[in-house]
Each structure stands twice: as C-alpha cells, then as structure tokens.
Backbone of each chain as nested JSON, in Angstrom:
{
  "chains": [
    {"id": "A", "residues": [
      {"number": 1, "name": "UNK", "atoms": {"N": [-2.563, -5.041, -13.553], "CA": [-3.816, -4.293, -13.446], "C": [-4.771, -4.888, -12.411]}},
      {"number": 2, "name": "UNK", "atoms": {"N": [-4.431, -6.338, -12.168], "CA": [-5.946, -6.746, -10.941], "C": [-4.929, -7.172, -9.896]}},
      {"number": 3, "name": "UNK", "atoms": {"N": [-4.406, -6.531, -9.425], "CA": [-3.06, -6.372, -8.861], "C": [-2.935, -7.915, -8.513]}},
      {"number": 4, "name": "UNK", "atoms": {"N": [-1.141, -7.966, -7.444], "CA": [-0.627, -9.07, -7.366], "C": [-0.87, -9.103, -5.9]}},
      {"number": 5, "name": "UNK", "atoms": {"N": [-0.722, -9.93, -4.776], "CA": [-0.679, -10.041, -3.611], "C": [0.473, -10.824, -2.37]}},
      {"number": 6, "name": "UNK", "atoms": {"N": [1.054, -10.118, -1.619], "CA": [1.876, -10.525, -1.318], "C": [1.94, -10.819, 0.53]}},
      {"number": 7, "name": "UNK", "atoms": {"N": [2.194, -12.434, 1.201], "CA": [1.797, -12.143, 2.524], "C": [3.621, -11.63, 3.107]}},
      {"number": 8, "name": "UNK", "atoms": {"N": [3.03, -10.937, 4.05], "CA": [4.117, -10.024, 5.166], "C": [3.647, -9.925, 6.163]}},
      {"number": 9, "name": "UNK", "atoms": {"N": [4.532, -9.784, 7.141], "CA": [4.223, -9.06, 8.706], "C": [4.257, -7.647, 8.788]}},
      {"number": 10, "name": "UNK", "atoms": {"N": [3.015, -6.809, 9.048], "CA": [3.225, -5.496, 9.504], "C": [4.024, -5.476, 10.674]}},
      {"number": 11, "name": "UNK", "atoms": {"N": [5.522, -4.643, 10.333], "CA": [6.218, -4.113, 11.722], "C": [5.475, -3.467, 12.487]}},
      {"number": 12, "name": "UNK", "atoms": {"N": [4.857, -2.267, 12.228], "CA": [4.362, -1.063, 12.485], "C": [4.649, 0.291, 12.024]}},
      {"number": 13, "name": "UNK", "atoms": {"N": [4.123, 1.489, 12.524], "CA": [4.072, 3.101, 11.884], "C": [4.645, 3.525, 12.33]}},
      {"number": 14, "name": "UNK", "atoms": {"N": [4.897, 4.624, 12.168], "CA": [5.591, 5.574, 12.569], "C": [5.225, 7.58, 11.921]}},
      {"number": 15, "name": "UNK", "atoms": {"N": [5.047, 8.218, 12.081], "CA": [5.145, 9.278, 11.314], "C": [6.138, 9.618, 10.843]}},
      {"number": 16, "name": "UNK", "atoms": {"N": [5.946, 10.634, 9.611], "CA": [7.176, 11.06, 8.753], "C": [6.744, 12.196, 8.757]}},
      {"number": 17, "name": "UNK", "atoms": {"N": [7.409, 13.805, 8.338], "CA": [7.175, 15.34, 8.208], "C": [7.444, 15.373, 6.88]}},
      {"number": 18, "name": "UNK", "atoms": {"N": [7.887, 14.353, 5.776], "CA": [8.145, 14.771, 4.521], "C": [7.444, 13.364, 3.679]}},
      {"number": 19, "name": "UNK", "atoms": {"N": [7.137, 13.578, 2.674], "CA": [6.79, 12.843, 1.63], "C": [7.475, 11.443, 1.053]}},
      {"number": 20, "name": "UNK", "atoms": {"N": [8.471, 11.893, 1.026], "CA": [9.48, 11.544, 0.393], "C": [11.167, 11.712, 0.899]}},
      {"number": 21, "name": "UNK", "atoms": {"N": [12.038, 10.631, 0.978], "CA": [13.559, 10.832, 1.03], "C": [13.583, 9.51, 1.967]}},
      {"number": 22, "name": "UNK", "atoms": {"N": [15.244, 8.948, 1.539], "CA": [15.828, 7.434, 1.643], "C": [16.493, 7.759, 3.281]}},
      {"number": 23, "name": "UNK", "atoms": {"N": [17.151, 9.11, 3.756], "CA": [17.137, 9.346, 5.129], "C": [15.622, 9.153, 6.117]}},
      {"number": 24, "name": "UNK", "atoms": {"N": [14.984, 9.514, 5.086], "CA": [14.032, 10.151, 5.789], "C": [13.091, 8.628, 6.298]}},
      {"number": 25, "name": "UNK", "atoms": {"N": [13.305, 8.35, 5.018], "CA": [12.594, 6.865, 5.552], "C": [13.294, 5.652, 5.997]}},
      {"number": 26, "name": "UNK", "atoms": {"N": [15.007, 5.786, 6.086], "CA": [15.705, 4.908, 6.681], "C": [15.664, 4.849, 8.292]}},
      {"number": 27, "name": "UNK", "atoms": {"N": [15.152, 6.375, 8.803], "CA": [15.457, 6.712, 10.169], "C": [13.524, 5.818, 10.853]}},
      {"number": 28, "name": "UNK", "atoms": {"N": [12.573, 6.337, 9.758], "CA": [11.594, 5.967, 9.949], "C": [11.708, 4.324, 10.629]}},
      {"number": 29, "name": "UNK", "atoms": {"N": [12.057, 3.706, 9.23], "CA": [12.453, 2.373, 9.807], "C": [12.983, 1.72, 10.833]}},
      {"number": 30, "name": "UNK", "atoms": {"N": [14.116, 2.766, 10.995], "CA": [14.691, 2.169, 12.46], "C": [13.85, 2.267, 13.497]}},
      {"number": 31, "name": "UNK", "atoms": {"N": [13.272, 3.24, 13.409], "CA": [12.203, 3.466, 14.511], "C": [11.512, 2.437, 14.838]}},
      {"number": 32, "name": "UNK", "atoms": {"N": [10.641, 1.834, 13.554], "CA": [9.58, 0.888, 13.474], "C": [10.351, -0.268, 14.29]}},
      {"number": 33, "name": "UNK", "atoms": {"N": [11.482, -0.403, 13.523], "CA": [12.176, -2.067, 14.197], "C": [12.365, -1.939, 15.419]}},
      {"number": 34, "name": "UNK", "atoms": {"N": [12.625, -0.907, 15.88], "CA": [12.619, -1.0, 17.287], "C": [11.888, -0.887, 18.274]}},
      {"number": 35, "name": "UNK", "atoms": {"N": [11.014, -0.376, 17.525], "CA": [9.746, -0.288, 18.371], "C": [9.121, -1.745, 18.768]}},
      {"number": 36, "name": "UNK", "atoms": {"N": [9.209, -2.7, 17.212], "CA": [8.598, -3.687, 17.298], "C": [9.606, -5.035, 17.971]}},
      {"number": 37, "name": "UNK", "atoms": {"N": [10.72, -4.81, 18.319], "CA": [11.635, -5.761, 19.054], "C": [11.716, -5.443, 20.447]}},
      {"number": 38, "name": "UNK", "atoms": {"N": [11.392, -4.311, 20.554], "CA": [10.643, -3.895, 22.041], "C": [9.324, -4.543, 22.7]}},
      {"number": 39, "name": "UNK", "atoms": {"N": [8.507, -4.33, 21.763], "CA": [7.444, -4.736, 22.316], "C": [7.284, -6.185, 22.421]}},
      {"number": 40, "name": "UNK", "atoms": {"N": [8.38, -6.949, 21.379], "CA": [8.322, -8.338, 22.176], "C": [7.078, -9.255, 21.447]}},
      {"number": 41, "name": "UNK", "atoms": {"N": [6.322, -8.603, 20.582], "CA": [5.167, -9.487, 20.073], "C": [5.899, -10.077, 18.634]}},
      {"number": 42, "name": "UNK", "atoms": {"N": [4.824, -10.846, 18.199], "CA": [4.923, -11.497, 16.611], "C": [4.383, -10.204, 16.051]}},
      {"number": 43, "name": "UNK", "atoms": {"N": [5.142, -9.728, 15.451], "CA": [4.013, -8.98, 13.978], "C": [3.002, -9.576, 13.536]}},
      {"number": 44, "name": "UNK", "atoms": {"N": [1.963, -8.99, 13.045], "CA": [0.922, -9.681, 12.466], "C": [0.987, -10.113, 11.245]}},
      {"number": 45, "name": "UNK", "atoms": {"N": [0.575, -10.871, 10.908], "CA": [0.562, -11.123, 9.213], "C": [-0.402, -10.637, 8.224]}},
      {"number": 46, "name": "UNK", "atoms": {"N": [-0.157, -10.078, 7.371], "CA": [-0.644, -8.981, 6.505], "C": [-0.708, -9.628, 5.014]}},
      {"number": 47, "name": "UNK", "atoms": {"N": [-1.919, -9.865, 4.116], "CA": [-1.968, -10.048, 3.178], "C": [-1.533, -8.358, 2.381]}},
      {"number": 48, "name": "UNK", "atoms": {"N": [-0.883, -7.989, 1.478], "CA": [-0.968, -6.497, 1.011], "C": [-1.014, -6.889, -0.656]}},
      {"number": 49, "name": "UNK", "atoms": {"N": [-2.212, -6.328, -1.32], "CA": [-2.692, -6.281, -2.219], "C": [-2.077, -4.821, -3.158]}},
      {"number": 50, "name": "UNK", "atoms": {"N": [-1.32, -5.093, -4.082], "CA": [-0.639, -4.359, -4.55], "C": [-1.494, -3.805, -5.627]}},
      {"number": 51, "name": "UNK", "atoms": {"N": [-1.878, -3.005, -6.6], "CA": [-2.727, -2.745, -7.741], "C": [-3.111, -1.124, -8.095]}},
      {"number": 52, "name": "UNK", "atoms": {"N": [-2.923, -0.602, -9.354], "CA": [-2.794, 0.673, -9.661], "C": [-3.77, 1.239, -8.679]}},
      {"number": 53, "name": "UNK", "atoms": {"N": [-4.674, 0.808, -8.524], "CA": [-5.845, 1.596, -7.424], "C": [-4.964, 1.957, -6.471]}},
      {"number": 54, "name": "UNK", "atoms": {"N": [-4.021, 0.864, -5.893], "CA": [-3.69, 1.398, -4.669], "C": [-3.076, 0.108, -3.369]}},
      {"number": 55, "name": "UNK", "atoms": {"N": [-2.848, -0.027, -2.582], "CA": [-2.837, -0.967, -1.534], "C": [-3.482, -1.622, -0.625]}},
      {"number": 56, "name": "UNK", "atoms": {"N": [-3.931, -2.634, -0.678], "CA": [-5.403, -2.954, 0.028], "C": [-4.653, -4.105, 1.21]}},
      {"number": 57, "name": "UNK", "atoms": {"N": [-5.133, -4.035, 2.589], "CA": [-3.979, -5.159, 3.312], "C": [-5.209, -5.782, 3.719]}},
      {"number": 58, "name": "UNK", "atoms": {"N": [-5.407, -6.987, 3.977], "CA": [-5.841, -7.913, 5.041], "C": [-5.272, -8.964, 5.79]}},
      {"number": 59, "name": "UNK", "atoms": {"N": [-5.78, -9.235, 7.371], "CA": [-5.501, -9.654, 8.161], "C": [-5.124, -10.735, 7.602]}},
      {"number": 60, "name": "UNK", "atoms": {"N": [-3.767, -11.85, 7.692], "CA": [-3.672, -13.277, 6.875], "C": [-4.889, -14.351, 7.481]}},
      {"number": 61, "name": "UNK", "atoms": {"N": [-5.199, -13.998, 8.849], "CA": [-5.584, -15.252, 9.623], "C": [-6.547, -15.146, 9.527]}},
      {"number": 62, "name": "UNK", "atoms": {"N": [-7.481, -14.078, 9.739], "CA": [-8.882, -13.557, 9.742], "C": [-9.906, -13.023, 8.29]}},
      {"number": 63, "name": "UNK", "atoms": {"N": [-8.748, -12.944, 7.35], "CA": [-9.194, -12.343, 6.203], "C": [-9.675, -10.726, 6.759]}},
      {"number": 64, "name": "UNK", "atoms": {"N": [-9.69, -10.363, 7.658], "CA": [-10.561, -9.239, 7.643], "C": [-9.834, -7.926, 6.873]}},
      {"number": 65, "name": "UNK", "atoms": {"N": [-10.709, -6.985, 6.685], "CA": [-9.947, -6.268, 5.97], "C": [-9.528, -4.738, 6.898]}},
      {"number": 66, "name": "UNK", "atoms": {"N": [-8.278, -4.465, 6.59], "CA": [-7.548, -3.365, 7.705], "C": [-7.534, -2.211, 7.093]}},
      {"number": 67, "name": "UNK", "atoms": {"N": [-7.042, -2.112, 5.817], "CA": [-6.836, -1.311, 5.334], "C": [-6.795, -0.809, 3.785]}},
      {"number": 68, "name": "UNK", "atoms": {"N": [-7.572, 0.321, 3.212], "CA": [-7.12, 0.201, 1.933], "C": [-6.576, 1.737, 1.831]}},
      {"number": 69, "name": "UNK", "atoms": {"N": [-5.27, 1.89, 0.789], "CA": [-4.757, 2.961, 0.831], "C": [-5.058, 3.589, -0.627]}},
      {"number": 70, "name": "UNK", "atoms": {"N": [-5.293, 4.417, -1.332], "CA": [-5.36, 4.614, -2.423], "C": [-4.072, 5.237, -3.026]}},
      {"number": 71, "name": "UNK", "atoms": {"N": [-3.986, 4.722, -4.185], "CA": [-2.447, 5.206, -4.782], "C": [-2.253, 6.945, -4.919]}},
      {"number": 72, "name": "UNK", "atoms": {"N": [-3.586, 7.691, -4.543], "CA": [-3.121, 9.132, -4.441], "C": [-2.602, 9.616, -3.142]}},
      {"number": 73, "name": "UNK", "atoms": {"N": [-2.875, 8.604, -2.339], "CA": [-2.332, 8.995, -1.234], "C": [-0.873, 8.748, -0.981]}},
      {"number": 74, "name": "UNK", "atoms": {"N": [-0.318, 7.94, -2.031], "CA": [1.138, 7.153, -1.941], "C": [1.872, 7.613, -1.99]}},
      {"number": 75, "name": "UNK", "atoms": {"N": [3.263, 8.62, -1.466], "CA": [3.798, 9.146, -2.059], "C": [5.393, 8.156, -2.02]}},
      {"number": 76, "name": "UNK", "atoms": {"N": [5.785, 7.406, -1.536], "CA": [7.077, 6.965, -1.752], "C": [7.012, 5.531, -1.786]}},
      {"number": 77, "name": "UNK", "atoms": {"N": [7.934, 4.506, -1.747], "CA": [7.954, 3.411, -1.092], "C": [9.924, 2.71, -1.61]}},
      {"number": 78, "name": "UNK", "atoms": {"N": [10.095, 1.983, -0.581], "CA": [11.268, 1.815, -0.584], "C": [11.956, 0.3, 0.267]}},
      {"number": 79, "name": "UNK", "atoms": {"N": [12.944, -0.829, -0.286], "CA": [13.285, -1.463, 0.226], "C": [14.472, -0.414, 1.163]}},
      {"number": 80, "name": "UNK", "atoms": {"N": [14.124, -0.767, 2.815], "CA": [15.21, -0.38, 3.439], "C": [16.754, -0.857, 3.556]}},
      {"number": 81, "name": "UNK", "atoms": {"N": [17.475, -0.26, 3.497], "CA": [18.989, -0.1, 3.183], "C": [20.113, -0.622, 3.973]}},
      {"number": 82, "name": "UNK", "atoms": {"N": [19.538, -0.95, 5.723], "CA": [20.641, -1.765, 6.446], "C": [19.207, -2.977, 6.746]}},
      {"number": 83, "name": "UNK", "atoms": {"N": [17.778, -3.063, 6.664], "CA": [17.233, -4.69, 6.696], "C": [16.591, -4.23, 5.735]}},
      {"number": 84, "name": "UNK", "atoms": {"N": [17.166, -5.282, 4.602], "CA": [17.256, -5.271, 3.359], "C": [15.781, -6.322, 3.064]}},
      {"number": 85, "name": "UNK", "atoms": {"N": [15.303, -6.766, 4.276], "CA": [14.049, -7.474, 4.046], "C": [12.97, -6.819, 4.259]}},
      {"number": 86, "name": "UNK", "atoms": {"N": [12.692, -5.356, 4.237], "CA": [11.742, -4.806, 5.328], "C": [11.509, -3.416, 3.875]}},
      {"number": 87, "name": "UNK", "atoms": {"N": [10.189, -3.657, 3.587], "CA": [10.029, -2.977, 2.62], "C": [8.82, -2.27, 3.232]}},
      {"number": 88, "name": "UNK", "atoms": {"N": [8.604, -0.609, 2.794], "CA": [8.141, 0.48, 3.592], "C": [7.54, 1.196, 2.326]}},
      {"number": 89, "name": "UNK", "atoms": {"N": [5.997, 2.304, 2.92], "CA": [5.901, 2.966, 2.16], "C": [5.506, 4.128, 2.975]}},
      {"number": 90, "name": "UNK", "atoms": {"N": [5.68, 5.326, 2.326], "CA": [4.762, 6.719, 2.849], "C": [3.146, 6.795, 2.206]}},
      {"number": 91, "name": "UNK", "atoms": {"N": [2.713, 6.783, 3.192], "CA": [0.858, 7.674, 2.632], "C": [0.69, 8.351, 3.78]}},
      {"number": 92, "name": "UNK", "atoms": {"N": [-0.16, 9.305, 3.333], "CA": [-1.112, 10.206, 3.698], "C": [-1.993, 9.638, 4.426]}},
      {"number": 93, "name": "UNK", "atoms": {"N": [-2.316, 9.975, 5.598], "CA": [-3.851, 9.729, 6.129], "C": [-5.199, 10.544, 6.009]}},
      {"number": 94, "name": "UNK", "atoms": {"N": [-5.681, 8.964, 5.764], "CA": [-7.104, 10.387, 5.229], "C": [-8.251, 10.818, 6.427]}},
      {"number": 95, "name": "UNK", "atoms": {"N": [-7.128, 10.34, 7.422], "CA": [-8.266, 10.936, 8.303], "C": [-7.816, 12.529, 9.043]}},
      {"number": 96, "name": "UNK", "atoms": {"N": [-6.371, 12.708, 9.15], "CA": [-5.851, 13.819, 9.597], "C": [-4.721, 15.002, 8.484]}},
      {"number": 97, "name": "UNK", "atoms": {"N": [-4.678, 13.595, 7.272], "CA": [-3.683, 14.32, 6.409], "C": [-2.059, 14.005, 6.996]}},
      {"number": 98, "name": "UNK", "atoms": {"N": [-1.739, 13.854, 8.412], "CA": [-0.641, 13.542, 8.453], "C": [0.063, 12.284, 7.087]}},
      {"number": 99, "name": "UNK", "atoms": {"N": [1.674, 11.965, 7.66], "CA": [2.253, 11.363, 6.93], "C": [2.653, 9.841, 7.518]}},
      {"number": 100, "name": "UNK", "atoms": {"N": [2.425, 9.03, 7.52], "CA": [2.525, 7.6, 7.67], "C": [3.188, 6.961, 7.106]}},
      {"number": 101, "name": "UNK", "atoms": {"N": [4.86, 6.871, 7.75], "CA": [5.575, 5.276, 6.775], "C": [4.873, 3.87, 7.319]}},
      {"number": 102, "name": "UNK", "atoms": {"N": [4.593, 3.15, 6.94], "CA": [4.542, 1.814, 7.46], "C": [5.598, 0.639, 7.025]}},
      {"number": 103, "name": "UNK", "atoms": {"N": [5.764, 0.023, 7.692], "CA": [7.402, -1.031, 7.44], "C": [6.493, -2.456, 7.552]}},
      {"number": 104, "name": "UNK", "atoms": {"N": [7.01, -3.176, 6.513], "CA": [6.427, -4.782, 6.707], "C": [8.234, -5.618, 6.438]}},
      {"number": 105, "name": "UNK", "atoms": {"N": [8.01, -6.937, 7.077], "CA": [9.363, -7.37, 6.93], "C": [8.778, -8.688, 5.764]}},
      {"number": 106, "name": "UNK", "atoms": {"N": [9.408, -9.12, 4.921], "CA": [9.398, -10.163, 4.151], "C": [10.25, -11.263, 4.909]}},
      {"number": 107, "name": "UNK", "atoms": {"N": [9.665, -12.206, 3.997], "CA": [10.611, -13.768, 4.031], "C": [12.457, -13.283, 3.85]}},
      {"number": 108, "name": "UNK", "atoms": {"N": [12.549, -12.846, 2.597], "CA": [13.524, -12.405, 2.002], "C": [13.608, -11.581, 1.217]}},
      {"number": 109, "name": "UNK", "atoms": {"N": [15.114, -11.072, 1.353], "CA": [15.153, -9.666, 0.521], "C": [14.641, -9.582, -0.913]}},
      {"number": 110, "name": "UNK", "atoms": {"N": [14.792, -10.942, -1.47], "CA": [13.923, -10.83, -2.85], "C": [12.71, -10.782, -3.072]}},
      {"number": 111, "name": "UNK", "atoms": {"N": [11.968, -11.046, -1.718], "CA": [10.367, -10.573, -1.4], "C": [10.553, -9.359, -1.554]}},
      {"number": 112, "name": "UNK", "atoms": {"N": [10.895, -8.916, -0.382], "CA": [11.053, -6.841, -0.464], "C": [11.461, -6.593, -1.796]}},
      {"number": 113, "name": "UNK", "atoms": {"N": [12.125, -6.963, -2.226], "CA": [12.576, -5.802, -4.05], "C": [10.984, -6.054, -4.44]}},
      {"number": 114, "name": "UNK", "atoms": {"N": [10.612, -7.375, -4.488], "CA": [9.901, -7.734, -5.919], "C": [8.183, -6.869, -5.4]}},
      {"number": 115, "name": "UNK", "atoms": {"N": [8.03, -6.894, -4.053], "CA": [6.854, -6.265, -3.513], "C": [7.01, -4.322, -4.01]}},
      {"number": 116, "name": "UNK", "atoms": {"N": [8.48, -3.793, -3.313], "CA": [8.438, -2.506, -4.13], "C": [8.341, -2.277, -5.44]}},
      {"number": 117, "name": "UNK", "atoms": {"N": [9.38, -3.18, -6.639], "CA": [9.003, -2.986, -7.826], "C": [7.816, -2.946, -8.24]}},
      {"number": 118, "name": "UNK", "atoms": {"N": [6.856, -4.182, -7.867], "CA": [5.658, -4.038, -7.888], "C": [5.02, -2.602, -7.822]}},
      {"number": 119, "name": "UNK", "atoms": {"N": [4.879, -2.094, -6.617], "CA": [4.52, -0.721, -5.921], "C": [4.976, 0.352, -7.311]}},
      {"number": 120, "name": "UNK", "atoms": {"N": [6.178, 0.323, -7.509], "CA": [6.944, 1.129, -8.33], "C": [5.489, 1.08, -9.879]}},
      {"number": 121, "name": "UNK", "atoms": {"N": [5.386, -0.032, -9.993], "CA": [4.89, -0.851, -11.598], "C": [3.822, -0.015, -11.326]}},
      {"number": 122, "name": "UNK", "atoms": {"N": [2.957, -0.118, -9.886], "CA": [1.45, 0.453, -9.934], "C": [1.429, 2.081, -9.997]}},
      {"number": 123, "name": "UNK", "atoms": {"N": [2.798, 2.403, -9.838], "CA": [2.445, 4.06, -10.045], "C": [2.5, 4.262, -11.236]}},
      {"number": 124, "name": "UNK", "atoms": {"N": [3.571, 3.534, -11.92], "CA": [3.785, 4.099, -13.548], "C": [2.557, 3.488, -14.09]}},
      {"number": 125, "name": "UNK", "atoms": {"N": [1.409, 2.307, -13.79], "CA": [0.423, 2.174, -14.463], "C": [-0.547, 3.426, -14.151]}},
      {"number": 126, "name": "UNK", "atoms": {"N": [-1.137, 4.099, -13.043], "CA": [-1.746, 4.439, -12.065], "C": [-1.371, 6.259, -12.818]}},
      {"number": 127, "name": "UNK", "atoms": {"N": [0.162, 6.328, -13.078], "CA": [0.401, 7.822, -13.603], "C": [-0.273, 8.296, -15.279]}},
      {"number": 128, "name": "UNK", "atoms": {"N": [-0.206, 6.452, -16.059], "CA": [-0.49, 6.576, -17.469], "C": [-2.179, 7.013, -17.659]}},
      {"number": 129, "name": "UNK", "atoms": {"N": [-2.93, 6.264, -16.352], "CA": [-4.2, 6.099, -16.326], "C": [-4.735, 7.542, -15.961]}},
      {"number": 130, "name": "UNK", "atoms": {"N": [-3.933, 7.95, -14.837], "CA": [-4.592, 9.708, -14.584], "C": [-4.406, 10.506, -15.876]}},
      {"number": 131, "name": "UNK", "atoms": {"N": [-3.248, 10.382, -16.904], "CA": [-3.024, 11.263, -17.668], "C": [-3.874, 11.099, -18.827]}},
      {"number": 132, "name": "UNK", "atoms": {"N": [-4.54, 9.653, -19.046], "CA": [-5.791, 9.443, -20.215], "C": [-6.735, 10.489, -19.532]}},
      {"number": 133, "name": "UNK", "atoms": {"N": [-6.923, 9.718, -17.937], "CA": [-8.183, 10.517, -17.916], "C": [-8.502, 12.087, -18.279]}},
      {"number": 134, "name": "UNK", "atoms": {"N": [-7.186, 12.604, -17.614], "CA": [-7.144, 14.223, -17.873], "C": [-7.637, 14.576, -19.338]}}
    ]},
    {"id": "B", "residues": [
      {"number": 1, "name": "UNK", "atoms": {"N": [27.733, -2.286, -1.767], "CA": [26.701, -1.782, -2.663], "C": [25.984, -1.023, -1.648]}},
      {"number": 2, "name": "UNK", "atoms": {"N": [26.266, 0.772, -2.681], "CA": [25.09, 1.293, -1.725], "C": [23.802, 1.501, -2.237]}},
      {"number": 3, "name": "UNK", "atoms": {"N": [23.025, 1.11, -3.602], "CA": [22.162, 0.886, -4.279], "C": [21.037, 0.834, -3.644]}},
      {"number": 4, "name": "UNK", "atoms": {"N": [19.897, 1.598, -3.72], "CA": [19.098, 1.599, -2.874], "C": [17.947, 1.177, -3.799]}},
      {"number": 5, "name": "UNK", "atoms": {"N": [16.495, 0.829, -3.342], "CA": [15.453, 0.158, -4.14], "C": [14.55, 1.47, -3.629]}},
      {"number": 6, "name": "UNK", "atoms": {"N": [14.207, 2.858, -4.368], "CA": [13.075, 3.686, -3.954], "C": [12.754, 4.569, -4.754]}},
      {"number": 7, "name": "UNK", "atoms": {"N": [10.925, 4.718, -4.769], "CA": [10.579, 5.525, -5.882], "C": [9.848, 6.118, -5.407]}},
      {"number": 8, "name": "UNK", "atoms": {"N": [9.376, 7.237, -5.977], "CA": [8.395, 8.635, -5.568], "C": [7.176, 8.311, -6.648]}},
      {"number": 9, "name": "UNK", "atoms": {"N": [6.116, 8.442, -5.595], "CA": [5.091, 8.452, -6.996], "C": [4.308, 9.513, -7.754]}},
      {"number": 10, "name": "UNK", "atoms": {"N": [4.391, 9.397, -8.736], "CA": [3.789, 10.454, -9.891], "C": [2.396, 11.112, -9.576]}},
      {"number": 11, "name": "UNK", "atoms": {"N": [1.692, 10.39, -9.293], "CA": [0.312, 10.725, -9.024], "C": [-0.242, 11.013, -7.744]}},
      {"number": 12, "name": "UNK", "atoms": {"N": [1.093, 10.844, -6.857], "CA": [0.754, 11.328, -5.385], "C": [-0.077, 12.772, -5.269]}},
      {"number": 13, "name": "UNK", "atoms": {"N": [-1.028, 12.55, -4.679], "CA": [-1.974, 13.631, -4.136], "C": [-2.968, 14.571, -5.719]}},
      {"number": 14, "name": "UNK", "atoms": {"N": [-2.589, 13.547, -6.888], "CA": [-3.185, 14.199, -7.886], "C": [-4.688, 13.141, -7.712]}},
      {"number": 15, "name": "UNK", "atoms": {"N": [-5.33, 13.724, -8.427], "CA": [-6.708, 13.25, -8.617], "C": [-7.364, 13.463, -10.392]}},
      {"number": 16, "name": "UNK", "atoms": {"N": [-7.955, 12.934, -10.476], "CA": [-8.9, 13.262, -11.899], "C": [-9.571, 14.407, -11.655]}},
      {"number": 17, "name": "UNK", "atoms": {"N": [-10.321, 15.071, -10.792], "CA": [-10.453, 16.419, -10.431], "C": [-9.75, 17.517, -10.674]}},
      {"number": 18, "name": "UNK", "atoms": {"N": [-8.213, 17.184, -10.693], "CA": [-7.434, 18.491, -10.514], "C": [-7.556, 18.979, -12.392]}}
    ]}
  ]
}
C-alpha cells in the first residue's frame, strides 16, 4: 500500500496502437533496445515507485521528479520475453491520450519479475479499492 | 520455457466517477 521502490535504467518509449498484447509489446521492446544501443548513451537511472496509486519515477542522481503515472492510466505491464531483464509497461498519456510502452532494464531478471509482480500486486490492490469505492 | 510474466490491468481507464 505505501508502495515499494525499485532503481532501473529507463531504456526509452516508444508508441503502441493497442492497450494491451505480449506481440504487441515484445515488438515495442525491440524497438526501445534498439533505439537505445544506437544512440550509444548510458540510460538514465530511474528510481520507479511502484504503489496502488500508480507509478511515480525519479531521476536516481538528482532526485528530481519525472514522472508520475496513475494506475488508471495503466493498462498492461510485462517482463519481456527474449531480454528477460527489461521490464515494460503501457500507459496512456495524459497529455494527448496516445499509448506509451516504456522499457527499463534491471540488474537481473529477478529484478524484472519481482518489479512486474509488484505492478501486477498494485492493480489487484488498486481494482479492490475502486470497487469499495463504487 | 515459453512462459511469459504479463498482466492487463483491471482498473485501466476506470475512475471513481464512472
């Protein structure tokens, strides 16, 4: 509930046309990795604050804060399937409504599971909490 | 193993409003 926090490197974005699907966001990914082995930089390091509210990231070095996503905007998230360290989610942007995967790579693949399960944990808390409220 | 780690979320795009 006061969520957990986990540091990663943001790969980078990419857009998606669907919500949801393991093609859909495997191809995403590839994209990202390649984009970001192209460009030749360090990823940045990303604190990402996991918690039924939602996803909150800050800068590791700067503390500053980049981003917060709210869990209604969340619609998927997923350890990817050939880099098994690189755990991804879909949201919504709230500034255009488009669809946004973003890819972060972990230490290790048992980072990525335990960061999605997490993710996974905050919807089923996040689904119990909308349905009191209703 | 083709076991994949991915979930859809429940409350995507719902609100306390709706």
């Amino acid at each position: 509930l006061e969520g957990m926090t986990f540091n990663l490197r943001h790969l980078g974005m990419t857009l998606v046309d669907q919500p949801k699907g393991e093609d859909l966001s495997a191809a995403a990914v590839k994209r990202i990795v390649a984009t970001a082995k192209a460009s030749g930089k360090k990823s940045e390091k990303v604190a990402l604050k996991v918690s039924p509210q939602g996803i909150v990231l800050h800068d590791s070095l700067t503390n500053k804060l980049l981003e917060k996503v709210s869990i209604y905007r969340i619609s998927y998230c997923t350890v990817d399937k050939l880099h098994d360290k690189v755990f991804a989610y879909i949201a919504q942007s709230t500034l255009n409504g488009t669809l946004e995967c973003h890819a972060y790579l972990c230490s290790k693949r048992k980072v990525a599971q335990a960061v999605a399960l997490t993710v996974a944990q905050a919807f089923t808390v996040a689904f119990e909490l909308w349905q009191v409220a209703k | 193993n083709t076991n994949t780690i991915h979930f859809d979320n429940p409350v995507y795009q719902k609100t306390t409003e709706d």
